[in-house]
C-alpha positions in Angstrom: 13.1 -82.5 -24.0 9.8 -84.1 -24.5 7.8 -83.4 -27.1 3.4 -83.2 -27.7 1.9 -83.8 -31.1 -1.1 -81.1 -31.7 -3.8 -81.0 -34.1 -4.1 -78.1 -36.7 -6.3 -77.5 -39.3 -5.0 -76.5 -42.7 -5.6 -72.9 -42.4 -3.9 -72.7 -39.2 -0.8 -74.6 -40.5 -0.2 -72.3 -42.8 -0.8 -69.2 -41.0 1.6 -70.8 -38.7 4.4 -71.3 -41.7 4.2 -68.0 -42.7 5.1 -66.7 -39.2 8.3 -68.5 -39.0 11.1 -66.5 -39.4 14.5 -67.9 -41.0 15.4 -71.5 -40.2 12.8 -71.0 -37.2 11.3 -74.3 -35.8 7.5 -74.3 -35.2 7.8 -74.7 -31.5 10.4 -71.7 -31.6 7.4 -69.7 -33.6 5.5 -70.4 -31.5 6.9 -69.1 -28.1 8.1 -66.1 -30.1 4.2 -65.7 -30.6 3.0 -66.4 -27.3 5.3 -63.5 -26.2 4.2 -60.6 -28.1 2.7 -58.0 -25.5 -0.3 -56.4 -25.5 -0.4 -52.5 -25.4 -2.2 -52.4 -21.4 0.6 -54.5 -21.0 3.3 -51.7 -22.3 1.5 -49.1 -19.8 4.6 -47.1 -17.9 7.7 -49.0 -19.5 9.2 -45.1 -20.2 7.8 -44.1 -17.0 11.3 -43.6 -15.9 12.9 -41.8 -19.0 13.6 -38.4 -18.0 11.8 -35.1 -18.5 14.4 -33.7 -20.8 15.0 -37.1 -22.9 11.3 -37.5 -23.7 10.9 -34.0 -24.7 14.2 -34.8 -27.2 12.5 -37.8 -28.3 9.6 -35.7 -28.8 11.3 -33.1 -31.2 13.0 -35.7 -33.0 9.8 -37.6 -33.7 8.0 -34.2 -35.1 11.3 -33.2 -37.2 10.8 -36.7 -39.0 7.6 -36.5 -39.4 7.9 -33.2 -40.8 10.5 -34.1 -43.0 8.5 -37.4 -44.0 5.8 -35.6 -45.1 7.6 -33.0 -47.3 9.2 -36.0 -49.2 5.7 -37.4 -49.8 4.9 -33.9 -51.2 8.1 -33.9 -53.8 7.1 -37.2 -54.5 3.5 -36.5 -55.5 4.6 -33.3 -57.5 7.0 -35.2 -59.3 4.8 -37.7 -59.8 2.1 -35.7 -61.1 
């Protein structure tokens, strides 16, 4: 595989090395980058889940939110 040298400024190096995850090269940093999505571009991927699964999903999204927030409560009283 061929290779290109690029220019970065210092800033951008760095910001760059504290991406990379594990042993990581740069050009595999940078790829995983370049393929994060935006949200428009996320628009309809569960556009096929059905009815009964979303409204599951649903529930158990509210039941852990519920149950997030009383733990932040206990926490705070106990804290207090």
């Amino acid at each position: 595989m061929t290779s290109k040298n690029i220019s970065l400024t210092e800033d951008a190096y760095e910001l760059l090395k504290k991406m990379k995850m594990g042993d990581e090269s740069f050009s595999d940093t940078i790829r995983r980058l370049a393929r994060r999505r935006r949200l428009s571009d996320c628009a309809g991927l569960w556009g096929d889940v059905p009815d009964e699964e979303m409204e599951a999903l649903s529930e158990s999204l509210l039941e852990l939110r519920r149950r997030t927030g009383e733990s932040l409560e206990a926490g705070a009283i106990e804290g207090s």
